[in-house]
C-alpha positions as CSV (number, residue, x, y, z in Angstrom):
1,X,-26.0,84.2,124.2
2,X,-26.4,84.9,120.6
3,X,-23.8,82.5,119.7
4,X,-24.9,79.3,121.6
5,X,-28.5,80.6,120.0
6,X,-26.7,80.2,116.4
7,X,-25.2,77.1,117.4
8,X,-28.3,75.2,118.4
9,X,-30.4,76.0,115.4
10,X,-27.6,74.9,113.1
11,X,-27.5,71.6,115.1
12,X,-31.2,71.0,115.1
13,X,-31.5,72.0,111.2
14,X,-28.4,69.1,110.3
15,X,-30.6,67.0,112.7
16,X,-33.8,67.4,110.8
17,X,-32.4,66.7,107.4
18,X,-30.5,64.0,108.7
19,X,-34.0,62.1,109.2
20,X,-34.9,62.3,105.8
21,X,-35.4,59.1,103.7
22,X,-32.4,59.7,100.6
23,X,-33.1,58.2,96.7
24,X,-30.9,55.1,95.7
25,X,-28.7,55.5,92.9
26,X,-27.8,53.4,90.4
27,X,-23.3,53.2,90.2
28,X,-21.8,51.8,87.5
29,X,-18.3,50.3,88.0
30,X,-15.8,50.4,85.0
31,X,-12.6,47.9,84.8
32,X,-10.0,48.7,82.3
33,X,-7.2,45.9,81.8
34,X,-3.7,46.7,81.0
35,X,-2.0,43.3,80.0
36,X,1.5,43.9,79.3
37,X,4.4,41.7,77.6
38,X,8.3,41.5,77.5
39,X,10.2,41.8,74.5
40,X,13.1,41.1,74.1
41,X,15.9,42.3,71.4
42,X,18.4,40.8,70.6
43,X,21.7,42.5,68.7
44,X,22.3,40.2,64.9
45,X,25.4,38.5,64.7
46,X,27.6,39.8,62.2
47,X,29.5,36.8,60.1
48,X,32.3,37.5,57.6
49,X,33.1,34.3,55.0
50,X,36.9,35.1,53.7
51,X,36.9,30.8,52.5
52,X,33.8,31.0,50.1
53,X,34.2,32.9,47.0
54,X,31.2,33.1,44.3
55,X,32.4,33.6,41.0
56,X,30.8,36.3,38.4
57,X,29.3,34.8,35.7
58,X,28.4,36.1,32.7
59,X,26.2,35.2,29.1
60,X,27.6,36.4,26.3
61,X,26.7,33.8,23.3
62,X,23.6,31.4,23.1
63,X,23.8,28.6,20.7
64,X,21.1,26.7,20.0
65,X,21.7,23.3,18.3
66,X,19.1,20.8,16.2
67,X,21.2,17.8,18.1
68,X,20.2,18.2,21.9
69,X,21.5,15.6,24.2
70,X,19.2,15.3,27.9
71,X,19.2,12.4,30.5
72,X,16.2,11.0,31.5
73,X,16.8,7.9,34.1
74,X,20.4,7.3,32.9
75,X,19.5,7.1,29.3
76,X,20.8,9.5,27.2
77,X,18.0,10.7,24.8
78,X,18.7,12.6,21.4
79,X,16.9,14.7,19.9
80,X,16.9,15.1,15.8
81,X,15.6,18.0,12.9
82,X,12.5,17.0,11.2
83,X,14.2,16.6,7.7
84,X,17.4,16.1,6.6
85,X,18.8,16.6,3.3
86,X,22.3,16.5,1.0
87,X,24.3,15.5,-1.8
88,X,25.6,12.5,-2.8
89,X,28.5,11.3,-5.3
90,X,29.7,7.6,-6.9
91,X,30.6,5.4,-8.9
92,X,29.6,1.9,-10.3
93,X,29.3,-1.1,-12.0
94,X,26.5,-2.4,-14.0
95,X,25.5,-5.6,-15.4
96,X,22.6,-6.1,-18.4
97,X,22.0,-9.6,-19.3
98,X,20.4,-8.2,-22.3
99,X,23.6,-6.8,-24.1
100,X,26.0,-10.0,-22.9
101,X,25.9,-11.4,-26.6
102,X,27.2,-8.2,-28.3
103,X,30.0,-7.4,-25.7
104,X,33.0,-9.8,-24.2
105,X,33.0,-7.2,-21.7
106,X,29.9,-8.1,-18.7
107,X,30.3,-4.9,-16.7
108,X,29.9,-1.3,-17.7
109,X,32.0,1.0,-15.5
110,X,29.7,4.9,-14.7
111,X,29.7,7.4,-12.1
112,X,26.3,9.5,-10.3
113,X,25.5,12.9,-8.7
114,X,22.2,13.0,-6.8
115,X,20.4,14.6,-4.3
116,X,18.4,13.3,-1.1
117,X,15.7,14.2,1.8
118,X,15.3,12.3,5.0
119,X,13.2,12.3,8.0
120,X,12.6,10.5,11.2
121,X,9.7,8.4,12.0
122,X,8.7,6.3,15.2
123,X,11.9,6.6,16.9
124,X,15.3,8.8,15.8
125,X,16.9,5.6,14.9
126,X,14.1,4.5,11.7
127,X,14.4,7.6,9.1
128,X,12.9,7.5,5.4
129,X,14.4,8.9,2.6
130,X,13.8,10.0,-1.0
131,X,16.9,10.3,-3.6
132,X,17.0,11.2,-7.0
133,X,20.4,10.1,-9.1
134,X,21.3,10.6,-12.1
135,X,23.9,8.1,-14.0
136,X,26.0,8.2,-16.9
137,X,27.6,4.9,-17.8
138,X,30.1,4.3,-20.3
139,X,30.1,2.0,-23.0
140,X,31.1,-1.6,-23.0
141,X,30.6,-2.4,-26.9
142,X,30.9,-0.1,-29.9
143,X,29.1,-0.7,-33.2
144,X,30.0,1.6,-35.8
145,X,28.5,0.6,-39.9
146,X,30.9,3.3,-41.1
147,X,34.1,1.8,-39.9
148,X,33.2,-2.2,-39.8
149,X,30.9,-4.7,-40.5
150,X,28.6,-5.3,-37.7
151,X,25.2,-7.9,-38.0
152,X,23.1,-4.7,-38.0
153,X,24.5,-2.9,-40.8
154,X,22.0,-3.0,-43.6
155,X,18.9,-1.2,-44.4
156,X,15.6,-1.1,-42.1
157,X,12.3,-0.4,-43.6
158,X,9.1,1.7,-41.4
159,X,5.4,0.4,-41.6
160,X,4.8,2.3,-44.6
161,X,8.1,1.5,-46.2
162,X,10.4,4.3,-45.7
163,X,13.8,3.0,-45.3
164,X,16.3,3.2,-42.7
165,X,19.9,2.8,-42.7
166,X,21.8,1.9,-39.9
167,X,24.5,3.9,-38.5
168,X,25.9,3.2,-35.1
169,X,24.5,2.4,-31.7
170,X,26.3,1.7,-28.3
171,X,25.4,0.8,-24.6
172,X,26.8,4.2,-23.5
173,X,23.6,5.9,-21.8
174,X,22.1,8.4,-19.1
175,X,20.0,6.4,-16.4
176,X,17.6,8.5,-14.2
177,X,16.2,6.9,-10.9
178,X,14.2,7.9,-7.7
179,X,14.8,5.8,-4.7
180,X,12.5,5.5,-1.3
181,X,15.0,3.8,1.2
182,X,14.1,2.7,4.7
183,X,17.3,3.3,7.2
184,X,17.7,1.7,10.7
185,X,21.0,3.8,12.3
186,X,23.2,1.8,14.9
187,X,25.8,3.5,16.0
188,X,27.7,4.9,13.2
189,X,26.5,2.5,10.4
190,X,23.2,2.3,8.7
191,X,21.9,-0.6,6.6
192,X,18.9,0.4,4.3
193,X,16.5,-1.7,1.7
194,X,14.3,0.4,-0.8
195,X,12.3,0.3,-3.8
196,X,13.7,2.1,-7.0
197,X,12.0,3.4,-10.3
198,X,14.1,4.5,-13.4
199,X,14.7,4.8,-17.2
200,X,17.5,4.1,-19.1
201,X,18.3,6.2,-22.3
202,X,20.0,4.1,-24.9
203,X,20.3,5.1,-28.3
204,X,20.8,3.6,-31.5
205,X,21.4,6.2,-34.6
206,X,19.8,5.9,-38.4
207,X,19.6,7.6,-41.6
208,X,16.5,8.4,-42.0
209,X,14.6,10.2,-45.3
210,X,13.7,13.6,-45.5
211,X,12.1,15.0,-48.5
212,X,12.2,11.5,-49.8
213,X,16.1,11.8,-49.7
214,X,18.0,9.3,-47.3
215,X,20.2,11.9,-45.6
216,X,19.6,12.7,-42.5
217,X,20.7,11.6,-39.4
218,X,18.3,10.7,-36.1
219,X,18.2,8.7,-32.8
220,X,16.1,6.1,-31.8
221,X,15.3,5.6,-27.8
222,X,14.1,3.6,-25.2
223,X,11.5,5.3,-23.5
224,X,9.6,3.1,-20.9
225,X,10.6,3.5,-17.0
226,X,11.9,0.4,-15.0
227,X,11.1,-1.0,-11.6
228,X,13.6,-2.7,-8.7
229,X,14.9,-2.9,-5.3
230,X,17.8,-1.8,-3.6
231,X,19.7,-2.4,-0.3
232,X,23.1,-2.0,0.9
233,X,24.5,0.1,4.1
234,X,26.0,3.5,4.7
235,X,29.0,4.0,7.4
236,X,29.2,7.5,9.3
237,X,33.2,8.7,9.2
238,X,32.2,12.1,9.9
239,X,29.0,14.3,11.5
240,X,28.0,15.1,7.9
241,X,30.1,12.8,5.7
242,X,28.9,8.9,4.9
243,X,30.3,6.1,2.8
244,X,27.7,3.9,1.2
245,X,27.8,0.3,-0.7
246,X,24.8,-0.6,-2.2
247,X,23.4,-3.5,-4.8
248,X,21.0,-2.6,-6.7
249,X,18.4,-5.0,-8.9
250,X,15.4,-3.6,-11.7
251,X,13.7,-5.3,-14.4
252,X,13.5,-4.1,-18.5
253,X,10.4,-5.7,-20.2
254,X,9.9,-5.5,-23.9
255,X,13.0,-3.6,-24.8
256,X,12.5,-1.1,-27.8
257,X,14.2,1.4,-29.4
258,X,12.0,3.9,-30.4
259,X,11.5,7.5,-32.8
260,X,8.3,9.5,-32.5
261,X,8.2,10.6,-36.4
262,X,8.6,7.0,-37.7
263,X,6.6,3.7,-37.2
264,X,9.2,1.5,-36.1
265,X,11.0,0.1,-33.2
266,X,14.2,-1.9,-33.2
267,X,15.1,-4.8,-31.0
268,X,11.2,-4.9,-30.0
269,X,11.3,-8.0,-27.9
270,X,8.8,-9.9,-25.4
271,X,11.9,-10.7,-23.1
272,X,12.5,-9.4,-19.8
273,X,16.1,-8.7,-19.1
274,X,17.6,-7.9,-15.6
275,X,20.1,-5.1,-14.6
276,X,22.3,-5.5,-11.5
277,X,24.2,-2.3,-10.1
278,X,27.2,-2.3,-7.5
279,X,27.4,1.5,-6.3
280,X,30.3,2.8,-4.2
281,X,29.7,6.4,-2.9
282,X,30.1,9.5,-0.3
283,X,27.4,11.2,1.1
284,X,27.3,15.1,2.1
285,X,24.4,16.1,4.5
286,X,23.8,19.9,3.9
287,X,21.3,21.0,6.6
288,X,22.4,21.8,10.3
């Protein structure tokens, strides 16, 4: 009796609570995506070359040259130093109208040294250069009042009388010239035209007084500077070794003979005269 007692209040209680009006809640769903991918690996292939060997190369001088040689659309281009400069030796024959009546011989036979610069401009083919030369020719006539009769021998008196008495003079002289020459290079020859300055040193000897005693021996000179042209071509047998032929051509106006402690001058004239060179000589070029 108890029991079924327990039983029903339990059932009417679940009953009663059962009837009640429950609250709404508020559920919140979560998703949570996996996406997932296949990779796939793959073992490398191992490949062993026995045909191709590389060679081991390695530097052990650099040389750098002034002369580079490069290709640019199939034309070979050269490059050159800024200056260039050597040596040069010859020898020669020369012509002066002005001395043709006291010699039967018309050419004077000499030999040079000189020295030269060069450089490029525009292209490496036109090059300008400055030489200096100096020349020594040897004599063609000899006129000597000690050993023979010559139309000079006699005595030659100064502005303010003091005598002079001829002794000897000949055409053997010292010429000193500077030279600007254009060049145009083809290949291994190189023709040239230039202007020239220079001064020839002749000499004609006196006796001169000194302490009003006519003893005493002394030089009289030329002393003014000449102007010419020049032309002629080199040819290149070697990389630093040229031969050159040139003619040269220079004017001599008023020649005079002069001396610095006396008032005179010998063979003063209002000429001009005309000296022609032929020059054969070598050429050395020095820098690298």
């Amino acid at each position: 009796m108890k029991k079924l007692i327990v039983i029903s209040l339990l059932i009417i209680a679940n009953f009663s609570l059962a009837q009640k009006r429950k609250k709404i809640d508020t559920v919140y769903v979560y998703e949570k995506v996996i996406v997932y991918d296949t990779v796939y690996l793959e073992k490398p292939i191992k490949m062993i070359s026995k045909a191709i060997l590389i060679p081991k190369y390695s530097i052990t001088e650099i040389k750098i040259k002034n002369n580079l040689k490069t290709t640019q659309n199939n034309v070979e281009i050269k490059s050159y130093p800024l200056l260039e400069y050597g040596i040069e030796a010859g020898i020669g024959l020369k012509n002066s109208n002005w001395g043709k009546e006291l010699s039967t011989k018309k050419q004077q036979f000499g030999e040079n040294l000189g020295i030269w610069v060069s450089k490029n401009i525009i292209t490496p083919r036109l090059s300008l250069m400055l030489s200096a030369n100096v020349y020594y020719w040897n004599s063609s006539f000899d006129l000597d009042a000690n050993k023979e009769e010559t139309y000079l021998n006699g005595y030659y008196f100064t502005t303010d009388n003091q005598p002079l008495l001829f002794q000897r003079f000949n055409n053997k002289h010292f010429e000193y010239a500077l030279q600007l020459k254009l060049f145009y290079e083809w290949k291994k020859i190189r023709p040239f035209v230039g202007f020239l300055v220079n001064r020839n040193t002749y000499k004609m000897q006196f006796l001169v007084p000194e302490n009003n005693v006519l003893d005493k021996l002394d030089d009289f000179k030329t002393t003014q500077n000449n102007y010419g042209f020049t032309f002629g071509v080199q040819y290149r047998i070697l990389k630093r070794f040229l031969l050159s032929l040139d003619y040269q051509q220079y004017q001599m106006k008023n020649l005079s003979l002069k001396n610095s402690s006396f008032d005179f001058e010998i063979f003063k004239t209002s000429n001009t005269f005309a000296e022609r060179k032929i020059n054969l000589g070598i050429s050395y070029t020095i820098s690298k």
